[in-house]
C-alpha positions as CSV (number, residue, x, y, z in Angstrom):
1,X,55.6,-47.6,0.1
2,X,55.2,-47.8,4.1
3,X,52.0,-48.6,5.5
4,X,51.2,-45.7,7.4
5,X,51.1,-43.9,3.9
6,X,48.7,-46.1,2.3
7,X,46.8,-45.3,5.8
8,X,46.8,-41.8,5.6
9,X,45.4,-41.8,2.0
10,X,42.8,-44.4,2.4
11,X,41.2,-41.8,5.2
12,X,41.8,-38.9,3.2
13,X,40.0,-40.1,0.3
14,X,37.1,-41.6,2.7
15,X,37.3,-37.7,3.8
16,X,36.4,-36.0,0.6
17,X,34.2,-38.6,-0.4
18,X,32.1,-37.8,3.1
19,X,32.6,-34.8,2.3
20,X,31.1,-34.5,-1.4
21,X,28.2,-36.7,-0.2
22,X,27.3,-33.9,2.2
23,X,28.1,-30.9,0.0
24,X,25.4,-33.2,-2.6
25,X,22.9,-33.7,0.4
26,X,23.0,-30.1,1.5
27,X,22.2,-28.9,-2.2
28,X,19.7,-31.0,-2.7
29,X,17.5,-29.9,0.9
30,X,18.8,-26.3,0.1
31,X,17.0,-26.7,-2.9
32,X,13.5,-28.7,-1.6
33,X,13.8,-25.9,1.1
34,X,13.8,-23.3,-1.3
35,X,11.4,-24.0,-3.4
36,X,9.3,-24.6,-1.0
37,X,9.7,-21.1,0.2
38,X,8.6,-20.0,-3.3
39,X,6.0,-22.5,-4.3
40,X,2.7,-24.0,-2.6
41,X,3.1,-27.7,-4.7
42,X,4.6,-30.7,-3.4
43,X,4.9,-32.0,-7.0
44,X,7.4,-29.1,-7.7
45,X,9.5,-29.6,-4.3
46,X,10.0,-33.3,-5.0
47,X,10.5,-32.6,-8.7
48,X,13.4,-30.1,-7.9
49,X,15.0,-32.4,-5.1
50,X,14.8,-35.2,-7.7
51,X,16.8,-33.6,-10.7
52,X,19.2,-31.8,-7.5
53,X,19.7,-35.6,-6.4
54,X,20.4,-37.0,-10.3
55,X,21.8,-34.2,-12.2
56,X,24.1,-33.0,-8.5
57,X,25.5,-29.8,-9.5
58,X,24.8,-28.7,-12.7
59,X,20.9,-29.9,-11.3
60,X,21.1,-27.0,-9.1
61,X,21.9,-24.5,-11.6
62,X,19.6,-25.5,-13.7
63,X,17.2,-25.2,-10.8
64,X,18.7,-21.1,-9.9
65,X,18.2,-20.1,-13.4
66,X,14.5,-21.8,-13.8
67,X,13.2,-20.9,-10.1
68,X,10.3,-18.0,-9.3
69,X,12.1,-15.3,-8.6
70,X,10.0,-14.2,-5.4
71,X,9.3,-16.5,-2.7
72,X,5.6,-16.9,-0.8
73,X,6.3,-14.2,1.8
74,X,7.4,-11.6,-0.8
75,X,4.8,-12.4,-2.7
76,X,2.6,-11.9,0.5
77,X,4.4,-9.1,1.5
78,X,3.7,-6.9,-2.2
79,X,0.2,-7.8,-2.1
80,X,-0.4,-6.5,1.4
81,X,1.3,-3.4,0.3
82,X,-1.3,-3.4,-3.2
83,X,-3.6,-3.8,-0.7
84,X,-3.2,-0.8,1.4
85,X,-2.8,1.8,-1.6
86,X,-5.8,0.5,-3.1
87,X,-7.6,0.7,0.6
88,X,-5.7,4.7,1.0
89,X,-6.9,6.0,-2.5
90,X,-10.1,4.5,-1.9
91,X,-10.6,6.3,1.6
92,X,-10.1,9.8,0.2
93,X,-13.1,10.8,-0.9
94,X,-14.1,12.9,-3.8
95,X,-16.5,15.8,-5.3
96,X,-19.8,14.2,-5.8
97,X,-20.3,17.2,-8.7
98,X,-16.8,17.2,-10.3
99,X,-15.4,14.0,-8.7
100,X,-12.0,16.0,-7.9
101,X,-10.6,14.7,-4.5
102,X,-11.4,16.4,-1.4
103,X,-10.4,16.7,1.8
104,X,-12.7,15.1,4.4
105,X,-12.8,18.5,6.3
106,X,-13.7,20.7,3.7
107,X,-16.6,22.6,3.4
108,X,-16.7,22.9,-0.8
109,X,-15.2,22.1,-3.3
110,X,-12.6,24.8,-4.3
111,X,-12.8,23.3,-8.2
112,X,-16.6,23.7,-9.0
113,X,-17.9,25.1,-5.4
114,X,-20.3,22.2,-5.3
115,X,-20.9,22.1,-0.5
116,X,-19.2,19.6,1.0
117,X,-20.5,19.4,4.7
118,X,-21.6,22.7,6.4
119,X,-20.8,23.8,9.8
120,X,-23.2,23.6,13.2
121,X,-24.7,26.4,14.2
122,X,-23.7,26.5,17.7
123,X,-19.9,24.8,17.5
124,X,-18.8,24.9,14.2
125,X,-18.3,21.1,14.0
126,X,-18.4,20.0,10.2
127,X,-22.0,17.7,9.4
128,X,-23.0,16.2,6.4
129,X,-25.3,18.3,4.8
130,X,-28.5,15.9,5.3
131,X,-28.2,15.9,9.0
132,X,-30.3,17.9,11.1
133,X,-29.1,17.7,14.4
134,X,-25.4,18.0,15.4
135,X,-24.1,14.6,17.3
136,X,-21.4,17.0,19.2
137,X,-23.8,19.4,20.7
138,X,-26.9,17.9,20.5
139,X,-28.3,21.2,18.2
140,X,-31.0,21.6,16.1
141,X,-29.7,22.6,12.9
142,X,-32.8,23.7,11.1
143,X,-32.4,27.3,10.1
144,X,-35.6,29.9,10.2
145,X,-35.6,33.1,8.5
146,X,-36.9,36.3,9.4
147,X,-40.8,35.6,7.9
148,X,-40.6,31.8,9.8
149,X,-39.9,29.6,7.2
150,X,-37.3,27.0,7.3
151,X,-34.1,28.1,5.3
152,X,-33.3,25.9,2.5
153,X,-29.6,25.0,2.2
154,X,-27.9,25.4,-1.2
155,X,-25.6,22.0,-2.4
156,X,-24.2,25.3,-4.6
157,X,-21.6,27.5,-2.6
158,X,-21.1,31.2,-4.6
159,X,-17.1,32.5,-4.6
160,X,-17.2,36.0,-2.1
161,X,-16.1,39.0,-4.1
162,X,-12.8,39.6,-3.2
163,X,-11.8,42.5,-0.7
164,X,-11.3,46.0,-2.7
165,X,-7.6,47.1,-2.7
166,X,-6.9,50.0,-1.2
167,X,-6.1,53.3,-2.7
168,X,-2.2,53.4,-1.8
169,X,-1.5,49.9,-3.8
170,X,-2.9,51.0,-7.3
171,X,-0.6,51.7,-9.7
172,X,-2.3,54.1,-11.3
173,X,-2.9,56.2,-8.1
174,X,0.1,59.0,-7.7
175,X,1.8,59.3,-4.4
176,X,3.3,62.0,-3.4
């Protein structure tokens, strides 16, 4: 065999053996660096690196298949987003009487009638029904009737009776 041959094979095998020592370095940091991404304890990244740096590959799959499956900002992520449903069914509020949700600029409740808020007397802007002065206008909103007293306002609201219909929609009525 020449020389040069012997030559070209000594560097190619010095090649894939650098090689395979830096494939088996990069898995095990991949694999420190991942499970740090997916776990708080430094017990767990070393233990991982250590059975990456002993077992090599089939270490790392054993790692894959055993790993949490969501890493510390997912985690994060799904609890912020917990978080704000809770916080948005919280915020709507509800009947006191019935407990049936509301809307925060409704007068009653259209499910039992139970009132909501009522409605200044000089600009319409919805108040809580214990207030007594409007912090829009400024306005008084003690009622008085007729005889002097002061009105008394009803947590109750009563349905209005529905319009009458008019003669030419009956069915019974005969047009000519």
């Amino acid at each position: 065999m020449p020389a040069g041959f012997d030559d070209i094979l000594l560097v190619a095998i010095v090649f894939v053996v650098v090689m395979l020592a830096a494939f088996w370095l990069a898995m095990i940091i991949w694999a420190y660096r991942d499970m740090r991404s997916r776990s708080r304890d430094p017990l767990a990244h070393l233990l991982v690196a250590i059975i990456v740096f002993l077992l090599n590959a089939p270490g790392l799959f054993i790692y894959i298949l055993l790993r949490p499956r969501a890493t510390l900002s997912e985690t994060y992520e799904r609890s912020l987003e917990e978080e704000a449903l809770l916080q948005e069914i919280e915020e709507r509020p509800t009947c006191p009487a019935c407990g049936q949700r509301v809307q925060h600029d409704w007068q009653a409740c259209p499910h039992c009638h139970h009132r909501l808020k009522k409605a200044c007397v000089n600009c319409d802007y919805l108040l809580e029904l214990p207030w007594n002065i409007c912090p829009r206008c400024t306005t008084s909103q003690v009622n008085y009737t007729s005889d002097g007293t002061i009105a008394t306002n009803s947590r109750h609201v009563k349905p209005s009776e529905p319009a009458p219909i008019d003669a030419k929609w009956v069915a019974s009525q005969q047009v000519e």
